[in-house]
N, C-alpha and C positions, 0 to 999 in steps of 0.2 A: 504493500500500500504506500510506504514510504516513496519507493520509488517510481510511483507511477504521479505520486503527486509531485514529483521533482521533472518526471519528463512534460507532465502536462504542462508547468509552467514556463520551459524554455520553448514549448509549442506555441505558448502565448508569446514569446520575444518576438520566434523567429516570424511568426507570422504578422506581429506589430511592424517588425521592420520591411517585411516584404512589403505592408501596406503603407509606409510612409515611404518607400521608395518609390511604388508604382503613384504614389498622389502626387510626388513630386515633382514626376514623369509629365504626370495627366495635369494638370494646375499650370505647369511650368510652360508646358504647349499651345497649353489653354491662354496663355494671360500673354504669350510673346506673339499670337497670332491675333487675336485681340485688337493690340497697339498696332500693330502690321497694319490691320486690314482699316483701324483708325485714320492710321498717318498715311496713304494711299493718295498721293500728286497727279491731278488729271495735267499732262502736257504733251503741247503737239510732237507730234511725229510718231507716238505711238501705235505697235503696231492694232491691225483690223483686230476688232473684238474686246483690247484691253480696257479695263478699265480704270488703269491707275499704275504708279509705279513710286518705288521708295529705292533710297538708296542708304545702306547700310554698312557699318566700318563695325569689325570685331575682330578679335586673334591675330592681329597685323594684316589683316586682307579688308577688299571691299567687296560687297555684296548689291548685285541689282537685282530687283525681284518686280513683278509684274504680276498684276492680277489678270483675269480674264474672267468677267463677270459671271456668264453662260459658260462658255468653253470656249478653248482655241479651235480654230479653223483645221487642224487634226490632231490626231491622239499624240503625245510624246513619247520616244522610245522607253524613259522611264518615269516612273509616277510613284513619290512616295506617299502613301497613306497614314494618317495619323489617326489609329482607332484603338491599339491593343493598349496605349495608356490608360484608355475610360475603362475598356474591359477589367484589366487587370488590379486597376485602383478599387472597381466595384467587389467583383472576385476576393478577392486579400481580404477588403471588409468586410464581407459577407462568410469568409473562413473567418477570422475575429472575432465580429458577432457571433457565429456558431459558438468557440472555442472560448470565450470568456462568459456571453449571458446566456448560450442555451444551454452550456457545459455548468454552467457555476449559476443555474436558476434561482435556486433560493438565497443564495448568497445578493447576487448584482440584477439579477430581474424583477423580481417577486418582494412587493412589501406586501405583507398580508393587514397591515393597518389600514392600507389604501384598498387594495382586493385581494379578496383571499380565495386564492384558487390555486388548482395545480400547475406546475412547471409544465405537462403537454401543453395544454391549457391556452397556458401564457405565451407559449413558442409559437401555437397555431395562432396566437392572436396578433402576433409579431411579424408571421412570414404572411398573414392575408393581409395587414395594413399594408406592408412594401407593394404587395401585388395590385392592390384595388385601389392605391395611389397612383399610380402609374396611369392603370387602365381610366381614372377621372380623369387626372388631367390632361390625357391624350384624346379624348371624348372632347373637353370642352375647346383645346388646340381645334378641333378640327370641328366645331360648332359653328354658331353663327357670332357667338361671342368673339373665335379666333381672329377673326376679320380688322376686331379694334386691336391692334397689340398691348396697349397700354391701358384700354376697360379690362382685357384679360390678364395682366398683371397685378393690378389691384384686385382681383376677384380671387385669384390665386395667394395672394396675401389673405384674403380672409378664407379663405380654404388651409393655410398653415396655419394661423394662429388656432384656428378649430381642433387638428390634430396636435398642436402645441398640446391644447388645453387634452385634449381626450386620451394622449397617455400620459399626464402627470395623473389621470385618473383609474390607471391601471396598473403601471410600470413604479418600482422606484423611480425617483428623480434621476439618478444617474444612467438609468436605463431610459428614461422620458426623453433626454435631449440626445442621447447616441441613438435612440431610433428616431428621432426627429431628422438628425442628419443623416439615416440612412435612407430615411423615406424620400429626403431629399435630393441624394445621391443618383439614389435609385431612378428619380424621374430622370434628372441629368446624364447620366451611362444609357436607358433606356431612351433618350432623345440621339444618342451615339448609334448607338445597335438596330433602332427600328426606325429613325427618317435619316437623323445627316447622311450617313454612309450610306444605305438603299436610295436615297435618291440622287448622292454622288455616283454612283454604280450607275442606275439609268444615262444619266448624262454621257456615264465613260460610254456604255453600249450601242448610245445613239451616236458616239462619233465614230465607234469601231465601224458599224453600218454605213456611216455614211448620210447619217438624218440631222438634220439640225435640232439642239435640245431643246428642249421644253423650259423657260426660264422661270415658270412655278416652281420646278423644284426646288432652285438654289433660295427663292421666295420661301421658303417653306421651313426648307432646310437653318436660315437665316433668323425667323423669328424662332425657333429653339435654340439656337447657339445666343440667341441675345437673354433667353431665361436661365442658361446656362451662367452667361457673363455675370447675370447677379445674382446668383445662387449662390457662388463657387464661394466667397467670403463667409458665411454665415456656417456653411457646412465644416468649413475648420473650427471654426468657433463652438460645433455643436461636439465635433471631435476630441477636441482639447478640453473641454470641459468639467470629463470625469475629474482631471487635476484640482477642480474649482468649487469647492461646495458651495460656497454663498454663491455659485449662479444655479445651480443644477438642484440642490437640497433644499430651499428657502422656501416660504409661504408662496410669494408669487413669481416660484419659477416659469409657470406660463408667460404671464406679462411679460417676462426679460425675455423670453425664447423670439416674441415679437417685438420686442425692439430689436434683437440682435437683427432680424430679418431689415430691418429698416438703417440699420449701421450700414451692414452690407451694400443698401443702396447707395446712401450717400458715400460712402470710399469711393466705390466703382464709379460712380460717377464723377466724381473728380479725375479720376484716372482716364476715364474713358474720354472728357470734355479736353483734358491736357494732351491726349497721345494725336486728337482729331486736330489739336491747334487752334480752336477756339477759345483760347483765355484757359487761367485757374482760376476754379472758383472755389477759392479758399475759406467759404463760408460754410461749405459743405465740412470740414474739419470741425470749425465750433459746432457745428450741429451734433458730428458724430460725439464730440467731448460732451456736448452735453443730456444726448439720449445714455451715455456712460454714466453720468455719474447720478443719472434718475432711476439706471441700474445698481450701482454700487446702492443706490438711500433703500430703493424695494428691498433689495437682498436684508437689509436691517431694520427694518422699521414695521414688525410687526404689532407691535404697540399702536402705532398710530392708526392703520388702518382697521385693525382689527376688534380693539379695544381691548385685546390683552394686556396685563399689567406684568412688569418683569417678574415680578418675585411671587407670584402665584402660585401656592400648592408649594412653597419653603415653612416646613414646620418651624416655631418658635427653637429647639432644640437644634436645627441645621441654620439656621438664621444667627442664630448664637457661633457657631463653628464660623461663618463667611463671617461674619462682623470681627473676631476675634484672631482671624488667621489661619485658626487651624484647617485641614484638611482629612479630618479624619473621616466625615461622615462622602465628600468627592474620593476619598480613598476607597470608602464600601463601594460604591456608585463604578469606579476604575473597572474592579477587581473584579464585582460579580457581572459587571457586563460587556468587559474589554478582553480580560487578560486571559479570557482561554482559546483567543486567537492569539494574541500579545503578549506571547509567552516567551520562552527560552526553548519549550516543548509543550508546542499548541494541542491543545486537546481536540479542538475541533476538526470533526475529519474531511479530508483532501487537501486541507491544511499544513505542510510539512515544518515550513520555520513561518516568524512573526512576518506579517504584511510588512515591508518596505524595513524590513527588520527593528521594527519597533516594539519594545518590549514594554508593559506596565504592569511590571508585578512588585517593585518594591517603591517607597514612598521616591527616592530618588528620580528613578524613572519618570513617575506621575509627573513631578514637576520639573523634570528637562522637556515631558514634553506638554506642559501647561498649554499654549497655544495652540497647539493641533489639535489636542483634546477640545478646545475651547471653541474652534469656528468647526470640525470636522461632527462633532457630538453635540456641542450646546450651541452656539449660532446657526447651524444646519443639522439635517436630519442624515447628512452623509454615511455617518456611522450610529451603530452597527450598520453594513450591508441591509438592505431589505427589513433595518430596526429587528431581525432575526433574534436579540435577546429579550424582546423587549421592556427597552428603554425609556421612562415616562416619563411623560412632560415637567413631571414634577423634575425628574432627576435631572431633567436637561437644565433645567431653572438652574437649581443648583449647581451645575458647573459655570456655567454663565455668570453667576453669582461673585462663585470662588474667585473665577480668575480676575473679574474686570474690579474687585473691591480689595483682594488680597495680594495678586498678583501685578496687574497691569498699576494697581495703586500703590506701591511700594514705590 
């Protein structure tokens, strides 16, 4: 048992690494084709059919490149294809997702405080959202809505903020916003796999023949690489996340999960307004800084909205301990609900040594890691995984308590 739980975890490395290769691959393609096709100079003498030209200096050489809207006037002897990035980025994470929430269900999937149901359950509920994502917003692309690009992009925001909210209703938080970004992933690699490349493919076939193409496709083709363009921001964000409990664990993770969608836009679009040569619009920056930091207040300010008060459900007897210094009653609180992960030799099984090797079994411990304890357990709902020991509000109080009056107050 030991070793199988040592092999599954370097399963999780190696396949974290394969997946932040192949994103870096897919992103990296993504965002230099982007600017490319932004910064695109209409001038004369170009040949029949182009539609733009740039000229580019990198690795001590120069580079000219040329668009051609529809297609050239024939096929070229070579043609490279840029697709097995999206694949392979989606691929990786979809082995990930397997290998860490379908593998480690009750730990990173499953808070039974939020819904209590089984691990199939939870899996089956996880791989039809990916699916019937996809198949919506592929339906409404090819609706009559498609038609407006920008009514359809806004509609599409309130179609995420919906699943925002609908798995913080099911999912742990940590598992809420990594399927969020797969759902999103998913439409993004599935806009790869079933229009750009099929309908680049038509185009090549009509010139192998001899037809002139059809320039709907590259129309088509075009408005998914632009939902593309502003996805691709928010999906790292949804990625990176598990590192971040006060965005992923907090009362209104949903709400941040929609701003973050709206970050995304304004970056890209200062990127996108700069690479076209239309001005920086440097305002698009304070905006992003300021939908941040309406993120950083939600993540805290459960109080205001809610009408919670901090120190609710602290007996007189534990209120006594945080007023006075001590830590003995956050040492019960440690011990009976950390440290049989947070061990030296974890009791909990699949478990082989301490998460990130952090150990809270003796008083020293607890308070080297005062702060982690404090945003991971009492400002977020991060830990336990899945609240799997559970952890009460009361007890969460009480650390919260501890550290901001004895700790951070010193």
């Amino acid at each position: 048992m030991y070793e199988y739980a040592i092999a599954w975890e370097w399963l999780n490395f190696a396949v974290r690494w394969l997946h932040v290769i192949t994103a870096i691959a897919w992103i990296g393609s993504s965002f230099y084709f982007i600017a490319l096709d932004l910064g695109l100079v209409k001038r004369p003498g170009l040949p029949v059919g182009a539609y733009g030209e740039e000229w580019q200096v990198h690795g001590g050489g120069f580079y000219h490149i040329q668009k051609y809207l529809v297609a050239p006037a024939s096929m070229p002897e070579h043609l490279t294809w840029f697709k097995w990035e999206s694949y392979a980025t989606w691929l990786s994470g979809f082995a990930l997702l397997a290998v860490v929430y379908y593998g480690g269900a009750d730990l990173f999937l499953i808070d039974r405080t939020v819904l209590d149901i089984e691990p199939w359950q939870a899996i089956c509920l996880s791989l039809a959202s990916l699916a019937v994502g996809w198949i919506l917003y592929d339906l409404l692309c090819k609706s009559p809505l498609g038609k407006n690009t920008w009514g359809l992009m806004a509609f599409l925001y309130v179609v995420l903020i919906a699943m925002a909210w609908g798995y913080t209703q099911v999912f742990t938080g940590r598992a809420a916003f990594l399927h969020l970004g797969a759902f999103t992933a998913t439409i993004m690699s599935a806009n790869v796999f079933f229009i750009i490349i099929p309908n680049q493919k038509i185009v090549v076939a009509d010139l192998i023949a001899g037809r002139t193409p059809d320039p709907k496709y590259g129309v088509i083709a075009k408005q998914r690489s632009l939902h593309n363009n502003y996805l691709t921001l928010p999906v790292i964000f949804f990625m990176l996340s598990n590192h971040y409990p006060l965005a992923f664990a907090t009362e209104f993770n949903w709400v941040i999960a929609a701003l973050v969608f709206l970050m995304g836009v304004t970056i890209r679009h200062w990127f996108n307004t700069t690479h076209a040569r239309r001005g920086k619009p440097t305002w698009t920056w304070l905006v992003t800084v300021l939908i941040f930091i309406v993120i950083m207040w939600l993540s805290t300010v459960p109080k205001v909205l809610t009408g919670e008060e901090e120190q609710v459900g602290l007996s007189t007897r534990e209120q006594t301990f945080v007023a006075n210094g001590h830590f003995e009653a956050v040492r019960d609180v440690v011990q009976g609900r950390c440290s049989m992960c947070h061990a030296a030799e974890p009791v909990w099984e699949g478990i082989a040594r301490a998460p990130k090797n952090v150990k809270l079994e003796t008083d020293g411990e607890i308070a080297a890691h005062a702060r982690e304890i404090y945003l991971q357990a009492g400002r977020s709902h991060a830990m336990p995984p899945g609240n799997i020991t559970d952890l009460s509000p009361e007890e969460r109080q009480l650390l919260v308590a501890w550290y901001e009056t004895t700790v951070e107050g010193k």
